[in-house]
C-alpha positions in Angstrom: 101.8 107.6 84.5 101.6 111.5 85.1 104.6 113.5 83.7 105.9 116.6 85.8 109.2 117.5 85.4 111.8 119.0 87.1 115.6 119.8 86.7 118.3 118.4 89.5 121.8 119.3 89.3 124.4 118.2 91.8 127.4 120.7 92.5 130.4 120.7 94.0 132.7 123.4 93.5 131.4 123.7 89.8 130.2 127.6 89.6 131.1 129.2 86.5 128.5 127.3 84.3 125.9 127.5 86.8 123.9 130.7 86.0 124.2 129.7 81.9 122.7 126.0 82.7 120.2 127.3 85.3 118.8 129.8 82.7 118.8 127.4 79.7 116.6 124.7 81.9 114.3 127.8 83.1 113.6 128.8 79.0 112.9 125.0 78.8 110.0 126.0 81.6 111.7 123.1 84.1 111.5 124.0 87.9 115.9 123.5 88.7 116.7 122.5 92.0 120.4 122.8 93.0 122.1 120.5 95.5 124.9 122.1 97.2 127.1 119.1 98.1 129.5 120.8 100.5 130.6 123.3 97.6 133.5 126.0 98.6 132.4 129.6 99.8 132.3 131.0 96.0 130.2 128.4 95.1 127.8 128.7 97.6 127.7 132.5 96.8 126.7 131.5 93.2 123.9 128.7 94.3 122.4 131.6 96.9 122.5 134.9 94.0 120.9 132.2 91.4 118.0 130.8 94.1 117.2 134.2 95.0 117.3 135.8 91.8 115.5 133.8 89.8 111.7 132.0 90.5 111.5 128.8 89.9 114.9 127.9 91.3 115.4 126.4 94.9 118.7 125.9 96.3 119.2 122.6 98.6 122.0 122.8 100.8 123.7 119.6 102.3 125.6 119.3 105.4 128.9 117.9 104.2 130.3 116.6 100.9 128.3 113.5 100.1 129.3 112.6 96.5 127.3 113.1 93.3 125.1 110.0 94.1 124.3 111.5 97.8 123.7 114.8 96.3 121.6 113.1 93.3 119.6 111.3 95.8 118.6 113.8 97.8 117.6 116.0 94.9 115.4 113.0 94.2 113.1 113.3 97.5 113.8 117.2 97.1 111.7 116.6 93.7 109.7 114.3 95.7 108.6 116.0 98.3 107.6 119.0 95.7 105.4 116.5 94.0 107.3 116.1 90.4 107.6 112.8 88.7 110.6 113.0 86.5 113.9 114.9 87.2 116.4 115.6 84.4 119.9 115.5 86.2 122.5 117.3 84.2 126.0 118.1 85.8 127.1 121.4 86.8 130.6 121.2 84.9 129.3 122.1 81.7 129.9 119.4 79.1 126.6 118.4 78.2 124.6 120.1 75.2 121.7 122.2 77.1 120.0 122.0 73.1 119.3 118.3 73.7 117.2 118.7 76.7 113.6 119.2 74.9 114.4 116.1 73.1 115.4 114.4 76.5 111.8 115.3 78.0 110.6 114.7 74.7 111.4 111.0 75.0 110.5 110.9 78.7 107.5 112.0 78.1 106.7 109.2 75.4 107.8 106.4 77.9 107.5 107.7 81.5 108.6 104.4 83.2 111.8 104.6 81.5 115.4 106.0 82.2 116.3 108.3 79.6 120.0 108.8 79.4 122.2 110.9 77.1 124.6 108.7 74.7 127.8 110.8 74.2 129.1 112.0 70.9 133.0 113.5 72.1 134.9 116.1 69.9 138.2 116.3 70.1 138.3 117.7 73.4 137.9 114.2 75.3 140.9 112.9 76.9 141.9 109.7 75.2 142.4 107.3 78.6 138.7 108.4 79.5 136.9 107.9 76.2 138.9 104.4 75.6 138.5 103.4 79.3 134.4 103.7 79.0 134.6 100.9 77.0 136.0 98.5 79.4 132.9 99.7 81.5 130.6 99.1 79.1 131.4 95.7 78.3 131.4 94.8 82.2 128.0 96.7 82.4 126.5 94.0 79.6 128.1 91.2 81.5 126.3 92.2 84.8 122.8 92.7 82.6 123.7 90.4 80.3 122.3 92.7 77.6 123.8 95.0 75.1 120.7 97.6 75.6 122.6 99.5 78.2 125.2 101.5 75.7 126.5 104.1 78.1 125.6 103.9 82.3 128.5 106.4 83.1 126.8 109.9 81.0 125.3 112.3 83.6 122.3 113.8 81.7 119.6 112.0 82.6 115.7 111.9 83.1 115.0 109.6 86.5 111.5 108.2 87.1 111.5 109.6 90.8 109.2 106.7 92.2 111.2 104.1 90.7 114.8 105.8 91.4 113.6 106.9 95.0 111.8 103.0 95.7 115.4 101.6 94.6 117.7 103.6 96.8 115.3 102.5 99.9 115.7 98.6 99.6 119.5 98.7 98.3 122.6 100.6 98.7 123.5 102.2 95.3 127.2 103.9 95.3 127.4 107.6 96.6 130.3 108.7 94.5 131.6 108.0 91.1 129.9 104.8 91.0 126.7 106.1 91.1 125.9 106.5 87.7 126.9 103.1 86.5 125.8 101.3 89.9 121.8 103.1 89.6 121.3 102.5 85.7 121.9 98.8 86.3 120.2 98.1 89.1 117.2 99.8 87.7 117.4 97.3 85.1 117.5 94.6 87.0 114.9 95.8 88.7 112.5 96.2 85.2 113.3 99.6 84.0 114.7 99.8 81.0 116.6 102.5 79.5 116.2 104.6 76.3 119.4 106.5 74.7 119.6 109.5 73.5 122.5 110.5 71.1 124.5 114.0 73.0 127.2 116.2 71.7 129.8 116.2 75.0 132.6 118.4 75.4 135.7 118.7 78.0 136.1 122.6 79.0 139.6 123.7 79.3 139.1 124.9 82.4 137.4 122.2 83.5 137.3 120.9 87.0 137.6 117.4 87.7 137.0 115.5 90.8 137.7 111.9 90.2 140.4 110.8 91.9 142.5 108.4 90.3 143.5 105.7 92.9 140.2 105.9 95.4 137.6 106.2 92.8 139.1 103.6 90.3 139.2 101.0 93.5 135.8 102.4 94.0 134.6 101.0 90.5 136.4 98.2 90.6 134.3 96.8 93.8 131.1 98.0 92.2 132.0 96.1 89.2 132.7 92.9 91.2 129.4 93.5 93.8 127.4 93.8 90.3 128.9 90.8 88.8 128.2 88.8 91.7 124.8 90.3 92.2 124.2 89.1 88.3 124.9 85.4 88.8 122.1 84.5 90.7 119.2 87.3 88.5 121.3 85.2 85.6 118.3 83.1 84.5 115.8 85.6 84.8 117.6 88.1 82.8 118.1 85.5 80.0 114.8 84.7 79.6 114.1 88.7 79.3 116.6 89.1 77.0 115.2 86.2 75.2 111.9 87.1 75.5 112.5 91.1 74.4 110.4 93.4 72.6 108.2 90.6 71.6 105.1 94.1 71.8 106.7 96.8 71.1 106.3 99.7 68.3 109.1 99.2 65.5 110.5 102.5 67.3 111.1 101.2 70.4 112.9 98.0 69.4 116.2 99.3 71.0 119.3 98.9 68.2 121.6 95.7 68.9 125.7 95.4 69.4 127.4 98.5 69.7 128.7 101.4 67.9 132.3 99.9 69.2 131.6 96.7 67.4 130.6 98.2 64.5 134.3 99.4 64.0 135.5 96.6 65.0 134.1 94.4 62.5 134.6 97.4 60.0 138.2 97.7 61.1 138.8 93.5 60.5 137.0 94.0 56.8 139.2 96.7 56.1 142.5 95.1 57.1 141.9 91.6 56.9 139.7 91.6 53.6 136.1 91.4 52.6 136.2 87.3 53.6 137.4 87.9 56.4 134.6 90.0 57.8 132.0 88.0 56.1 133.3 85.0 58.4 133.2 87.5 61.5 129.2 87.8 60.2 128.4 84.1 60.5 128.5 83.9 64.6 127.3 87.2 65.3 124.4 86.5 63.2 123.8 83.8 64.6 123.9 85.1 67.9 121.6 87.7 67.1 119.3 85.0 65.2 119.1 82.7 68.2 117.9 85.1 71.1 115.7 87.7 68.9 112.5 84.9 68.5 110.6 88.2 67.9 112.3 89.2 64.6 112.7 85.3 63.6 108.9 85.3 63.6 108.4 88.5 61.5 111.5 87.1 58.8 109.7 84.0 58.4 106.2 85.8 57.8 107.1 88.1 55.2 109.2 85.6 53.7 106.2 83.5 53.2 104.0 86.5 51.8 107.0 87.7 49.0 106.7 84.0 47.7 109.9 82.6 49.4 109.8 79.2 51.5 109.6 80.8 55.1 111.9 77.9 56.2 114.5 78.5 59.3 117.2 78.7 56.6 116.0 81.2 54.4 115.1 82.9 57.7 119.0 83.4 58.6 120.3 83.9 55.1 117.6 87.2 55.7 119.4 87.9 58.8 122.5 87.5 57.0 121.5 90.0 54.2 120.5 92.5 56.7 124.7 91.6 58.3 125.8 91.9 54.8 124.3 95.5 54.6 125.5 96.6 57.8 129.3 95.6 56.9 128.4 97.6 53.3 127.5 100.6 55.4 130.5 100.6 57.6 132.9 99.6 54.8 131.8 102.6 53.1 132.3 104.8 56.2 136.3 103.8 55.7 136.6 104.1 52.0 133.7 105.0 50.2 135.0 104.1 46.8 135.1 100.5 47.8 131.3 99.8 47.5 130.4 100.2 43.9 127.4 101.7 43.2 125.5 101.9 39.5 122.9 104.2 39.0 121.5 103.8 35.7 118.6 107.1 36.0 121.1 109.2 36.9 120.3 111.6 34.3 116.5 111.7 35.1 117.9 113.0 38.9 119.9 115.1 37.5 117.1 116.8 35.0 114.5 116.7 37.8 116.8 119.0 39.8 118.6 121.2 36.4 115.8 123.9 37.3 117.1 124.6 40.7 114.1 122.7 42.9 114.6 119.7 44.5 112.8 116.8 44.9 111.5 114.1 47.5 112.6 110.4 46.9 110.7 108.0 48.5 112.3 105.0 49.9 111.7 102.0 52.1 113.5 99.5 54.1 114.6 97.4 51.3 118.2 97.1 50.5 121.0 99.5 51.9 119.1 103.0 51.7 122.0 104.6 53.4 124.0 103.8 50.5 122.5 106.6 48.6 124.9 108.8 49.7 126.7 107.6 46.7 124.0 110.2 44.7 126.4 113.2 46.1 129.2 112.0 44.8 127.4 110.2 41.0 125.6 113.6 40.7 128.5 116.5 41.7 127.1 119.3 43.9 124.1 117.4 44.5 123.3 117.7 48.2 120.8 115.1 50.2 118.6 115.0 53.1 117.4 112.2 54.7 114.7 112.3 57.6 116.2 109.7 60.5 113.6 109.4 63.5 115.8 110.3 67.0 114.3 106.9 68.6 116.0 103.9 66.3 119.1 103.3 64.1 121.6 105.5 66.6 124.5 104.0 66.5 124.6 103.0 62.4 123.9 106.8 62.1 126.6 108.3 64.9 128.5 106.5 62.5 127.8 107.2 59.0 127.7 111.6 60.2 131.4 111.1 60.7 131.3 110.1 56.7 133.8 112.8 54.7 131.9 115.8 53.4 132.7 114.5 50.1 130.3 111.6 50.6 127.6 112.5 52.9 124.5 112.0 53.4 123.1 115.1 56.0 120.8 113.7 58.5 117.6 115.6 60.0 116.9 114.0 63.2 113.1 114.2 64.1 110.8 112.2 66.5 107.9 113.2 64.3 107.2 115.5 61.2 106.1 118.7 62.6 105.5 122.7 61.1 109.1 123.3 62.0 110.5 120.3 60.1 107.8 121.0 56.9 109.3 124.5 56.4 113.2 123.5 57.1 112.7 121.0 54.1 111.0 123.2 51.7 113.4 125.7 52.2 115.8 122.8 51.0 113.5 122.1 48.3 113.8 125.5 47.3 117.8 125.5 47.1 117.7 122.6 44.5 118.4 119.9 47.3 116.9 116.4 47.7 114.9 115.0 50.6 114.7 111.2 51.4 111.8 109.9 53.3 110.3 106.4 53.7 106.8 105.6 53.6 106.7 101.8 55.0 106.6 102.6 59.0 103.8 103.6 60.9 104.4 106.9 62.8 107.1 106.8 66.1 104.1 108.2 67.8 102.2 105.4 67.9 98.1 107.0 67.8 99.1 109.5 64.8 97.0 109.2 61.5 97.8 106.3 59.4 96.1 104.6 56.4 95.3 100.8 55.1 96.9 99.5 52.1 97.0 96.3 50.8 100.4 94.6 51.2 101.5 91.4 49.8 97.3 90.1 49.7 96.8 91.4 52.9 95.9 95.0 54.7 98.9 96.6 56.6 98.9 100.3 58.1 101.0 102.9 56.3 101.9 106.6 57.6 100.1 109.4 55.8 103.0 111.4 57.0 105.1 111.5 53.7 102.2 112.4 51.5 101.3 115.5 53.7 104.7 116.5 53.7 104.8 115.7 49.5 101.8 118.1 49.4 103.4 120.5 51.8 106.6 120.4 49.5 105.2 121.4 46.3 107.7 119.3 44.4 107.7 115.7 42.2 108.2 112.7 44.3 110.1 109.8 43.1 110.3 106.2 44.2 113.9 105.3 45.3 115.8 101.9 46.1 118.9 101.0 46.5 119.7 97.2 46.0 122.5 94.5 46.1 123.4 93.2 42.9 125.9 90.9 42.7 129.4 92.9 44.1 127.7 95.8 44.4 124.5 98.3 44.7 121.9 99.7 41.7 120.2 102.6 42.7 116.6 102.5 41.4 114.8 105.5 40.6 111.2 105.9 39.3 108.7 108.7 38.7 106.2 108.5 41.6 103.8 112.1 41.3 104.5 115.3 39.8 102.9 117.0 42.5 101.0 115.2 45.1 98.0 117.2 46.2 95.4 116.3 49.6 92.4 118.2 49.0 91.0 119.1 52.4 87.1 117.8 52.4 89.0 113.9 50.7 92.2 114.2 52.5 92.0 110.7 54.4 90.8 109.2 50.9 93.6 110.8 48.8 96.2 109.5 50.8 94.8 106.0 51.0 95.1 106.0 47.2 99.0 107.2 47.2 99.7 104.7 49.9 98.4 102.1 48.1 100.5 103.3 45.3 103.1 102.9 46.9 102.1 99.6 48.8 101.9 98.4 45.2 105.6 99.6 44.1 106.9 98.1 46.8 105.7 94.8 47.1 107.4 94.4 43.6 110.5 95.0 45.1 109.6 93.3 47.9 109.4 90.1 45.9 112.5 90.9 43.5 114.8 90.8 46.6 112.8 89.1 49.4 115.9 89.0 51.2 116.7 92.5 51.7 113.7 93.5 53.4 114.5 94.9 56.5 111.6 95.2 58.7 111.9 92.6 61.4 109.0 92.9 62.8 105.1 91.9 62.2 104.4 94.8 59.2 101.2 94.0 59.0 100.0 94.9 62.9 101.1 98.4 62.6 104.2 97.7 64.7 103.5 94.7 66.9 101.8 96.8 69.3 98.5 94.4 69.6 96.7 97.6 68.7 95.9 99.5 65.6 97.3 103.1 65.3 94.2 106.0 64.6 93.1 105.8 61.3 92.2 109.4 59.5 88.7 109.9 58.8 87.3 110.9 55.2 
């Protein structure tokens, strides 16, 4: 599918934003076109000055007021008509961070049949009925998908396959107004396209305009809700079997994140209030749950299971699943009081002479126990400050999470979709400061044909990313091996001496890193068969992702 984007923003009376959001999509080299849905004489001033003024900006007037879906829709053929695939709709009112919009094409451009959609972050700005009330719509919107993949439908920056959108709105009605958003986002689902989430910082101007109307549009939703509900009941079988049936092909990357950032607290809230046995009983049905209808990552836990040594029986299968629960309810425990979840770390003195000279150092980690958990080293080693790479694409709501952490015992996140030139000189000049970088080494690359190497795994050949030894060569500094592991009540941080200085000479690069990887294949399948359990990569590790296809390898 051919990628040619555009920008589409709807406006109604929304002008002083306008020329600020026009010019930040322009430096971003989209085409904008503006939909002026019956705006007021100053607006309309604005739209004309800014379509004028600027190339690359067409201004498309509408008769009368249609609603944001009418004037979204007829941006769409607008976009159409011009011959551009994709249109990132962002709303005119200002709220939406302009800075996430290369990673919104970004993603778009990796999966072009998809609807990309921003999932808000609020600051304090957010009116409390709204930001509690878009949880009563997202729990109606997984009833009417029966899916817990669709984490926002109400956020208005979005990229729209146009063909898809466009083919939609031509065989059903899809609301005009305030239940556009919501209405369009699941019909497209029900319809095969699947959404992809992108986190987004929002914020509520001051001087913010609003046009919802309290009594109209909140009837309006209300019918939506009940038209989607009833249009649900009889797609009911076929959605169950997709949901079923999910992600049974798919790159490690693209295996969306289950639940919801909203049960996450809530289990974390019970834990805290109600005690520790408490929550574990709240683990045993959602586990289940989540055992029964993901056949995909069942598979993959029995597999490895079987290649650590373990019995890869269907009960051994869901005390893994419970493990990976168990870690999950560690992490969010720790997000409330970090001081509850002990944590030993008997090396810390090697850490702490590793970085005494004022460079830091890489630690390199895997999927095996509660990584995130190391953001105990910032408070076991005072002043000591940690980086960890997270890719954009997985893990989003566990992270949104864990950032709201106290600065007294946090772990600073670098959000990347892949490690580029940009990336490699932000962490050496962290290196340089005496900081420490985490990175793991067991997933292929998010992009799914980037370099990768063979390593023998457990007695049998598995694909590994190059991507941490270029950047340990890039980085100039020792590399250690680091896990972090349950142990009875609590965690031990492990910490080994992996390289002094890893070093890719240029004519043997390919071969070089074939011999760290396999390194490090060999450290961690020791691990990996000291606590089987506490693997957590549920899916096939040894087909590069469960794609059906190999990723690139480098050549020597």
């Amino acid at each position: 599918m051919s990628f040619k984007p555009c920008a589409v923003i709807p406006v109604y009376n929304h002008h002083t934003s306008l020329a600020r959001i026009t010019a930040a999509l322009r430096g971003y080299g989209l085409p904008v076109i503006l939909v002026d849905d019956g705006s007021d004489a100053a607006t309309k001033q604005v739209l004309q000055a800014l379509a004028a003024g600027e190339a690359g900006v067409a201004c498309l007037t509408l008769p009368r007021n249609s609603g944001k879906g009418g004037a979204v829709l007829a941006g769409l053929e607008e976009a159409a008509t011009r011959g551009y695939s994709h249109a990132l709709q962002i709303d005119a009112d200002g709220q939406h961070d302009l800075a996430d919009v290369f990673a919104m094409l970004a993603l778009a451009e990796q999966h072009p049949g998809h609807l990309i959609s921003g999932a808000p972050q609020y600051d304090e700005s957010v009116p409390a009925a709204r930001f509690y009330g878009r949880y009563l719509t997202h729990g109606l919107v997984w009833l009417h998908s029966l899916s817990l993949s669709l984490r926002d439908s109400m956020c208005g920056f979005r990229v729209y396959p146009i063909a898809a959108s466009l083919a939609l709105a031509r065989r059903v009605h899809i609301g005009r107004r305030m239940d556009f958003d919501t209405d369009i986002m699941t019909r497209l689902y029900w319809a095969g396209t699947e959404s992809l989430f992108l986190p987004t910082h929002v914020r509520y101007p001051e001087d913010g305009i609003s046009h919802f109307r309290m009594f109209a549009d909140n009837g309006r939703m209300a019918w939506l809700h009940l038209r989607l509900f009833l249009g649900m009941l009889p797609r009911a079988p076929k959605l169950i079997h997709r949901n079923l049936t999910r992600g049974h092909r798919r790159h490690w990357a693209r295996i969306g994140e289950r639940g919801s950032l909203l049960g996450l607290r809530f289990v974390g809230f019970c834990d805290r209030l109600l005690g520790r046995g408490v929550g574990h009983a709240i683990l045993y049905p959602v586990t289940a749950y989540f055992f029964l209808t993901h056949p995909r990552a069942r598979r993959a836990s029995r597999q490895f299971l079987a290649a650590a040594g373990l019995a890869s029986s269907v009960g051994n299968s869901f005390k893994h699943f419970m493990q990976f629960s168990l870690a999950i309810l560690d992490k969010v425990a720790a997000w409330y009081d970090p001081a509850r979840i002990p944590v030993v770390f008997p090396e810390r003195a090697v850490l702490s002479q590793a970085v005494a000279g004022g460079r830091g150092v890489l630690l390199l980690s895997a999927h095996l126990g509660n990584l995130e958990l190391a953001r105990a080293l910032s408070t076991l080693i005072p002043g000591l400050k940690v980086n960890a790479l997270v890719y954009t694409s997985n893990a989003q709501k566990i992270n949104a999470m864990l950032e709201e952490t106290s600065d007294a015992y946090a772990l600073r996140l670098i959000y990347v979709q892949e490690i580029g030139p940009d990336t490699a000189l932000l962490l050496r000049e962290k290196i340089a400061a005496g900081e420490v970088v985490v990175i793991v080494g067991d997933r292929t690359p998010v992009t799914e044909l980037s370099p990768v190497v063979e390593a023998e795994f457990l007695g049998r050949p598995a694909p590994f990313a190059i991507g941490p030894y270029v950047l340990a060569h890039v980085l100039e500094c020792p590399v250690y091996l680091f896990f972090c592991t349950r142990e009875g009540p609590g965690y031990t941080i492990h910490l080994e001496p992996f390289a002094e200085h890893i070093r890719l000479p240029r004519q043997a690069r390919s071969a070089a890193a074939a011999g760290w990887a396999q390194r490090y294949a060999d450290r961690l399948a020791d691990y990996a068969r000291r606590f089987p359990l506490q693997w957590y990569n549920f899916y096939d590790f040894w087909a590069g992702g469960g794609t059906g296809r190999r990723p690139r390898k480098t050549r020597t």
